[in-house]
Structures are given as structure tokens and as C-alpha cells.
C-alpha positions as CSV (number, residue, x, y, z in Angstrom):
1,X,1.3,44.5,-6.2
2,X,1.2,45.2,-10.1
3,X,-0.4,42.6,-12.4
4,X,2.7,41.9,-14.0
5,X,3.8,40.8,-10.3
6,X,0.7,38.8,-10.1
7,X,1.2,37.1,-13.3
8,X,4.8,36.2,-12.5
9,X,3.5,34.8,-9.0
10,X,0.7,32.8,-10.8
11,X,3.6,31.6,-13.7
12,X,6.2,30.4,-10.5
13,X,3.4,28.7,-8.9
14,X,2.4,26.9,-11.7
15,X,6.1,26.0,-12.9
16,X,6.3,24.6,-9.0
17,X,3.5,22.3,-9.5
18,X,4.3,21.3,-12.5
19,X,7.8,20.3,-11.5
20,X,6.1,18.5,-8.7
21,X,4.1,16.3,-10.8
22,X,7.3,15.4,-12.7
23,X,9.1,14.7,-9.7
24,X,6.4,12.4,-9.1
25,X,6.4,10.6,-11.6
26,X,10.0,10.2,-11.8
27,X,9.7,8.9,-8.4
28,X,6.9,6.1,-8.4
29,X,8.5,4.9,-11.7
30,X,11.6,4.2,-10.0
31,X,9.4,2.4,-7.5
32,X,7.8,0.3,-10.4
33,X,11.0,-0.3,-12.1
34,X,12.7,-1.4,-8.6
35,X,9.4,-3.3,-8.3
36,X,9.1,-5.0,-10.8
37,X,12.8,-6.6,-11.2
38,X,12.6,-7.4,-7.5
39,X,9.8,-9.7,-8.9
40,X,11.7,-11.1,-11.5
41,X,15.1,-11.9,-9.7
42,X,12.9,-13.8,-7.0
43,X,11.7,-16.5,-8.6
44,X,9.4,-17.3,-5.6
45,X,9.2,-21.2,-4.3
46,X,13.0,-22.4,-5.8
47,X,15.0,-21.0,-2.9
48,X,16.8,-19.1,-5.7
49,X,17.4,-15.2,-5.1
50,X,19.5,-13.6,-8.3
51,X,19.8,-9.9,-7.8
52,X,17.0,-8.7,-5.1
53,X,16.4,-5.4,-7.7
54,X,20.1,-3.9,-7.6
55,X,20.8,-4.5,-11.1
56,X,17.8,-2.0,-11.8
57,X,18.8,0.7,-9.4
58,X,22.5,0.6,-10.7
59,X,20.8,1.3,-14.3
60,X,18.9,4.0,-13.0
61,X,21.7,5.3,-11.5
62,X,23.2,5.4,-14.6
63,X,20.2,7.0,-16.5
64,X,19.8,9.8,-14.2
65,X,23.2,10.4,-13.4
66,X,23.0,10.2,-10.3
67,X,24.6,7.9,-7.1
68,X,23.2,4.2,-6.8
69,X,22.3,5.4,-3.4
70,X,20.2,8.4,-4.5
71,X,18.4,5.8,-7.1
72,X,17.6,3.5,-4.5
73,X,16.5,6.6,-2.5
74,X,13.8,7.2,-5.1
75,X,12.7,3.9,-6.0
76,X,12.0,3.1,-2.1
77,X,10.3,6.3,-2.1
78,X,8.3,5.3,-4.8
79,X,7.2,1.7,-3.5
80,X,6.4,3.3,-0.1
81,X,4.1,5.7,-1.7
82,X,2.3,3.1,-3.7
83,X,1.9,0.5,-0.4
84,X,1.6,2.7,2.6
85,X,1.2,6.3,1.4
86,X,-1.8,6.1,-0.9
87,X,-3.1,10.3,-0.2
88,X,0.5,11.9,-0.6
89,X,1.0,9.8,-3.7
90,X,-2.2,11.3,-5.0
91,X,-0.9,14.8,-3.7
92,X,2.0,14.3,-4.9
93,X,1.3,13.4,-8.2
94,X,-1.6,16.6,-8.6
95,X,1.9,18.9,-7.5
96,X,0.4,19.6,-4.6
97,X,3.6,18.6,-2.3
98,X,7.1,18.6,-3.5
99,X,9.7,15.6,-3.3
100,X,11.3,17.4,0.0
101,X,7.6,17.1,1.8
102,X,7.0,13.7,0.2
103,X,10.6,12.4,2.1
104,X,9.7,14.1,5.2
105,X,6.3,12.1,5.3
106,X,7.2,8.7,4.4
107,X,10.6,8.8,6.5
108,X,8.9,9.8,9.6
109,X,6.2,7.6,9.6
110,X,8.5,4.3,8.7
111,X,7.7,1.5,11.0
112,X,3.5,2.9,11.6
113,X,0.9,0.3,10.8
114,X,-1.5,0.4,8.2
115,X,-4.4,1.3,10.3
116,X,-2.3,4.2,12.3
117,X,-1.5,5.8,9.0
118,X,-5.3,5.5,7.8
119,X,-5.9,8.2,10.5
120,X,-2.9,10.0,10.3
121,X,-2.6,10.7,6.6
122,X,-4.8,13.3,6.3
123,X,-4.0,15.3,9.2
124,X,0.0,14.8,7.8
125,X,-1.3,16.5,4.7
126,X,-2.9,19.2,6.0
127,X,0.7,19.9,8.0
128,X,2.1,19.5,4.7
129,X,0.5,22.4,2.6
130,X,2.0,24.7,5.0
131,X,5.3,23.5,6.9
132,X,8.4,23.2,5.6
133,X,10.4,19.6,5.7
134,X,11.6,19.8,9.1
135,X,8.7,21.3,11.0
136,X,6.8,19.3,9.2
137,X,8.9,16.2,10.7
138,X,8.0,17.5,14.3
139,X,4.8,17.6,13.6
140,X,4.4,13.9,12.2
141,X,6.2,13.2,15.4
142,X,3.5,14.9,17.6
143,X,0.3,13.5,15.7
144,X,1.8,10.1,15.8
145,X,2.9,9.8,19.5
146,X,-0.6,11.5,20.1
147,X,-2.3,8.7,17.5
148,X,0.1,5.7,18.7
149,X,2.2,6.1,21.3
150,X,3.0,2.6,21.6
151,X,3.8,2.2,18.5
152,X,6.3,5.7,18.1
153,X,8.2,4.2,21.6
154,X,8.5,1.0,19.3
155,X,10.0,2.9,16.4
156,X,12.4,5.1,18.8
157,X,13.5,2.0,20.4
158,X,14.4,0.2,16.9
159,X,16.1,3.7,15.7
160,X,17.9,3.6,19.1
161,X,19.7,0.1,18.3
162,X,20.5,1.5,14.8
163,X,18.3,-1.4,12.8
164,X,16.4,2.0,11.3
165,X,19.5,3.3,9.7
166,X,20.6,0.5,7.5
167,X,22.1,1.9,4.0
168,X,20.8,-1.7,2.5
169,X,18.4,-1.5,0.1
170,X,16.4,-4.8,0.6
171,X,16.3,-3.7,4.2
172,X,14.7,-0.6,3.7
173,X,12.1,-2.6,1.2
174,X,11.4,-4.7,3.8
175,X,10.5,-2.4,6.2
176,X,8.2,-1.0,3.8
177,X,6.1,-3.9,3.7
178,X,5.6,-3.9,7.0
């Protein structure tokens, strides 16, 4: 390998981790956005529910050009990182992981309890500086049914009577806070 080839190595690597970081943050602030006017439209105690945080995704939808359902992809994304997934935010955000490996972590491990993913995490992490999306999706799978078997038969079952494929938005927020 010349040095030039070395160089550009060192210049794609670092252009990958920077557009990481980006991603990143372009993904929790959709999260915070989301967030936030979730917070505002429920004005908690009257009964009174205005807009549940869709008036915010449809804007972002618009900013980024992109489908509502891609914003709302995002901005869950985001608020999942910030409640459940505190070491792949931080990952994330140094452009250690891309956005592909960032999905692959928080989808699969939808419906685990706080102190399950306390133990996981790491170990998911590790996976996740060397596999690829869907590898590393059968490997969450193994760790977790090793981790919590109970509580993956729990998740197949709900994914088997189709509750963990809603498209809705609030849904899919709920199930966050889980």
C-alpha cells in the first residue's frame, strides 16, 4: 500500500465518522423536536390531547424533504436513543456507528427492560464495531435470548399478533417508554 493510498484510507475514514456524527445529530434533534411538541400538545391533567407531536414530524418532513414516515422514523429513533439507548447515543454521536447500525440496535432490542439493556448494551456495541446491520440483528437476537429469554419469547409473541408492527407514530412512542 502507497502512502497516498494510506492517506486516502485515513481521509474516507474520517469523512465516514464525520458523517456519522451528523447523522446523529440530525437524528436526536428530530427526537427533541418530536419531544418537545409532544409536550406541548398534551397539556397534561385537562383530558385535552391537540396533535400528539404530528404537526412537528409533518414539518420536518417538509424541511428535510423527505416522507412523514421517514421523519417520524428519525425522531422515534432519536427519543429511543435518549430513554433507553444511552451508550449507542454516545457512539453514535463520537461517529463511531452509523445510522444503519444505530436502527439495527434500537429496533431489535424494542420491548427489553431497562435493566436487560444495562447488560446488554455493551456487548451490542462491541457486535457493532464489526458486523454489518443484519448480522448484527442476529446477534442482538442471540445475546438477548441468552440475557432474557423470557422476555425475547415475550417480544416474539407480541411481534407474532402484529401489535409490534404498527405504522402509528404514538404507538411506536409508547413502546419506547416502556
Amino acid at each position: 500500500m502507497t502512502a497516498v493510498d494510506v492517506a486516502l484510507l485515513a481521509e474516507i475514514n474520517d469523512s465516514s465518522r464525520a458523517e456519522n456524527r451528523a447523522a446523529a445529530r440530525k437524528v436526536l434533534a428530530a427526537g427533541a423536536l418530536w419531544d418537545a411538541s409532544i409536550e406541548r400538545d398534551v397539556e397534561l391533567g385537562s383530558g385535552k390531547i391537540a396533535d400528539c407531536g404530528n404537526a412537528a414530524i409533518a414539518e420536518l418532513a417538509v424541511r428535510l424533504g423527505c416522507s412523514k414516515a421517514i421523519a417520524e422514523s428519525w425522531a422515534a429513533l432519536g427519543v429511543d436513543l435518549r430513554l433507553r439507548l444511552p451508550r449507542t447515543r454516545a457512539a453514535f454521536e463520537a461517529g463511531d456507528l452509523d445510522l444503519a447500525r444505530v436502527r439495527a440496535i434500537s429496533r431489535e432490542t424494542t420491548g427489553l427492560s431497562v435493566a436487560t439493556l444495562a447488560v446488554l448494551e455493551p456487548h451490542l456495541l462491541a457486535s457493532a464495531r464489526h458486523l454489518s446491520p443484519g448480522p448484527l440483528a442476529t446477534e442482538i437476537e442471540r445475546l438477548a435470548l441468552a440475557c432474557a429469554p423470557a422476555e425475547v419469547a415475550e417480544q416474539r409473541e407480541t411481534r407474532r399478533r402484529g401489535s409490534a408492527g404498527s405504522s402509528n407514530g404514538v404507538v411506536a412512542a409508547a413502546r419506547l417508554w416502556r
